[in-house]
C-alpha positions as CSV (number, residue, x, y, z in Angstrom):
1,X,109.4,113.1,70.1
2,X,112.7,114.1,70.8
3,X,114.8,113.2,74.2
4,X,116.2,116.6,74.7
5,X,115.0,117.5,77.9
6,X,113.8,121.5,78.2
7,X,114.7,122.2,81.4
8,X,118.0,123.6,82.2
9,X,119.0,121.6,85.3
10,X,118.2,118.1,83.1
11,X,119.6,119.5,79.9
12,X,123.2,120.1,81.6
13,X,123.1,117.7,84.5
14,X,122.1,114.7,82.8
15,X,121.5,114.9,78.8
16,X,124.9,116.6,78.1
17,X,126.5,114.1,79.6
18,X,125.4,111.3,78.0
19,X,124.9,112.8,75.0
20,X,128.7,113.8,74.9
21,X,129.2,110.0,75.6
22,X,127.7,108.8,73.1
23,X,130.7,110.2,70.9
24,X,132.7,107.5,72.4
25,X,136.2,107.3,71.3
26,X,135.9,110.0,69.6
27,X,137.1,112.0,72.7
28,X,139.7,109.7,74.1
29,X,140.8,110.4,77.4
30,X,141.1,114.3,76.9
31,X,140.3,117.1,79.6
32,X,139.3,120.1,78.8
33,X,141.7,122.9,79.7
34,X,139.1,125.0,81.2
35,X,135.2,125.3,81.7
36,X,131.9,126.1,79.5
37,X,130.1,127.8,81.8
38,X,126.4,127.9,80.9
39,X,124.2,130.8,82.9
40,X,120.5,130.7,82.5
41,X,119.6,134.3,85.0
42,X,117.5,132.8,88.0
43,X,117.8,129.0,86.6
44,X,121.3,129.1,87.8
45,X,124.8,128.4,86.0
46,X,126.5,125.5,85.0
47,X,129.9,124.8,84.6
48,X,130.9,122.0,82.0
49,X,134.6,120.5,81.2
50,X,135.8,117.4,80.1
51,X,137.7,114.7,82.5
52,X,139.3,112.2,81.1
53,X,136.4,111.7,77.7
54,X,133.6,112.5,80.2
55,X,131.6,115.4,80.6
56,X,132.0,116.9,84.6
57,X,129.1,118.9,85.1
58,X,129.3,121.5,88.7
59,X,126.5,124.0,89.1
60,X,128.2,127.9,89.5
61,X,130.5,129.7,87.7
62,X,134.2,127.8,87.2
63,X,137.0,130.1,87.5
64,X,138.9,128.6,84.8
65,X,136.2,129.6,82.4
66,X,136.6,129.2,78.8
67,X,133.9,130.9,77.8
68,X,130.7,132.0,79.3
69,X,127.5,132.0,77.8
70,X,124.5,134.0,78.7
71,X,121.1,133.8,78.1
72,X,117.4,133.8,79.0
73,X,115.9,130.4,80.0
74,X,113.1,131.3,76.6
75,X,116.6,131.7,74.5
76,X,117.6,128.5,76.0
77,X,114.7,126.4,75.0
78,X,115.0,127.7,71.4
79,X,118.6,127.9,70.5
80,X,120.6,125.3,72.5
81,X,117.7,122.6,73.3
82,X,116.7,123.0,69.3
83,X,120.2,123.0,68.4
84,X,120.4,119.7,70.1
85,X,117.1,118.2,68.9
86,X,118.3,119.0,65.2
87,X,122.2,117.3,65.1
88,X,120.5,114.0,66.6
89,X,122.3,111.6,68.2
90,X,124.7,110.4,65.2
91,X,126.4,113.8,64.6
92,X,130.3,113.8,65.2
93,X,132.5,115.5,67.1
94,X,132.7,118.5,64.4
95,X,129.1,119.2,64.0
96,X,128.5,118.6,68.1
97,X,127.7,122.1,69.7
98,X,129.8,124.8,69.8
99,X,130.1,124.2,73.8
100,X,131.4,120.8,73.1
101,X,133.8,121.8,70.5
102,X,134.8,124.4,73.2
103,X,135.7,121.8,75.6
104,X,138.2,120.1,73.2
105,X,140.4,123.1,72.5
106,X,143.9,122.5,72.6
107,X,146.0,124.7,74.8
108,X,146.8,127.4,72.2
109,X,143.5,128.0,70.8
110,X,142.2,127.8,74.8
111,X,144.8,130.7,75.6
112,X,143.6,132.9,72.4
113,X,140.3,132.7,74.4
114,X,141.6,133.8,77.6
115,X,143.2,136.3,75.9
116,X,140.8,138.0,74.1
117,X,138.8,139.2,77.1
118,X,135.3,140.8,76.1
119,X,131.8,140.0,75.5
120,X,129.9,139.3,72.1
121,X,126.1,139.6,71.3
122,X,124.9,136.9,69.3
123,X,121.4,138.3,67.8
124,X,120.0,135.6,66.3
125,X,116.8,136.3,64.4
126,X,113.8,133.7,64.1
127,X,110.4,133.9,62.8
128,X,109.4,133.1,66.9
129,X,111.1,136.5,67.5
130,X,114.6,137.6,68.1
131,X,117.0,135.3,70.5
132,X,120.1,136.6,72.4
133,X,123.0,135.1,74.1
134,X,126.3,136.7,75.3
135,X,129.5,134.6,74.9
136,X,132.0,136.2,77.3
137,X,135.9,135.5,77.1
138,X,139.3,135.9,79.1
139,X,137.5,135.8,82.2
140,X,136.1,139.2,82.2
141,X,132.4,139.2,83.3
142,X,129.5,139.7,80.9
143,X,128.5,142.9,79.5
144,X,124.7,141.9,79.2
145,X,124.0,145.5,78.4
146,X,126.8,147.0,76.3
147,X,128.9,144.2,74.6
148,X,132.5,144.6,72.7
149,X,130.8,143.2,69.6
150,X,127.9,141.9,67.8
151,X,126.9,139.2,65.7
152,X,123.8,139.3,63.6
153,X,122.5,136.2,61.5
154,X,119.1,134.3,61.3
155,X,118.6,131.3,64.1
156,X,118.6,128.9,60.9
157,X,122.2,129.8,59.5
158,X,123.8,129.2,62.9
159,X,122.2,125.9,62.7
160,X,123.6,125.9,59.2
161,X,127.0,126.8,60.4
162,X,126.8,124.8,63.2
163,X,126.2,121.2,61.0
164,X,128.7,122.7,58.6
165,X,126.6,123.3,55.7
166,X,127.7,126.9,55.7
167,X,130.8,128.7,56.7
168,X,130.8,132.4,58.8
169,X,132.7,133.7,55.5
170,X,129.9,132.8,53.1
171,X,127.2,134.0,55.3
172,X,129.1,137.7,55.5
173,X,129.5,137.2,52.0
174,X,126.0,136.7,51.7
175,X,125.0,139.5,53.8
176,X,123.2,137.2,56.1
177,X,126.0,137.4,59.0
178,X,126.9,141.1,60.7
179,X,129.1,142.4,62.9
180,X,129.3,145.5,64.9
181,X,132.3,146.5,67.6
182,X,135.4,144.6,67.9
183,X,135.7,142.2,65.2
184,X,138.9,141.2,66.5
185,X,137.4,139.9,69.5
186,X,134.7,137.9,66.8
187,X,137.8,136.3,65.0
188,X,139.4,135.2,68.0
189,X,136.4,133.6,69.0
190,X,136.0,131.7,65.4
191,X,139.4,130.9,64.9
192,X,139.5,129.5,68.7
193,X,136.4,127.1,67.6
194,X,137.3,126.1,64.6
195,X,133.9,127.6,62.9
């Protein structure tokens, strides 16, 4: 049974945290130029950044957000707490989420973010049904209903991105990866992250 906890107040408040220490020197003594900001609709919104190696964790909306990711609590349990549950405990810094990676941007790839204001659908497709969550950048606010962009792939090749099995390039390749809208604003976010 896995230690991922499923609600959202214990997932950011407590697991993330300790999970992100676990990396241990891994992260040094870096900060985070800016905040993750996770919002979950009536669950609330947390905003994480690094301090000095260690996860600081404030509920709200930072406004030095990096990126802000929306989505329902149901696309919650499903694509980050099952994200989690499959890298494990042992995975390194590059296979950690994509939230963690965000908080250990240096300061050029953190100002590509904030300068490539917009929102981006990622539609994630899953034999459980369909999953959404909006990743919103520069500091604009989200465009829940009418986003710059869109990303299309199955729930399984993030994952597969994610532990670096695949790349974004083969999956378009592939056909398994889409985009719609700006595409600049999707490179910007890739080449920000690394993925």
């Amino acid at each position: 049974m896995s230690d991922v906890p499923h609600s959202p107040a214990e997932f950011f408040e407590r697991y993330a945290p300790e999970h992100v220490a676990r990396l241990g020197g891994a992260l040094g003594d870096r900060s985070s130029p800016g905040a993750v900001v996770f919002e979950l609709g009536s669950e609330g919104a947390w905003s994480l950044r690094l301090e000095q190696g260690r996860v600081a964790v404030a509920r709200g909306v930072a406004e030095d957000a990096l990126v802000r990711i929306t989505l329902s609590p149901e696309d919650f349990a499903v694509v980050v707490v099952g994200g989690a549950e499959r890298l494990g405990d042992d995975a390194g810094l590059e296979r950690q989420l994509v939230a963690v990676r965000a908080l250990t941007l240096d300061a050029e790839r953190a100002r590509l973010l904030r300068e490539s204001a917009g929102s981006l659908r990622l539609r994630l497709t899953s034999p459980e049904g369909d999953r959404n969550l909006t990743l919103t950048l520069g500091g604009a606010a989200p465009k829940l209903d009418a986003p710059d962009a869109e990303l299309g792939c199955a729930l399984e090749d993030l994952w597969a991105i994610q532990s670096g099995v695949k790349n974004p390039f083969e999956l378009l390749m592939e056909g398994k990866l889409t985009i719609s809208g700006n595409m600049q604003l999707a490179m910007a976010l890739g080449a920000a992250l690394g993925t």
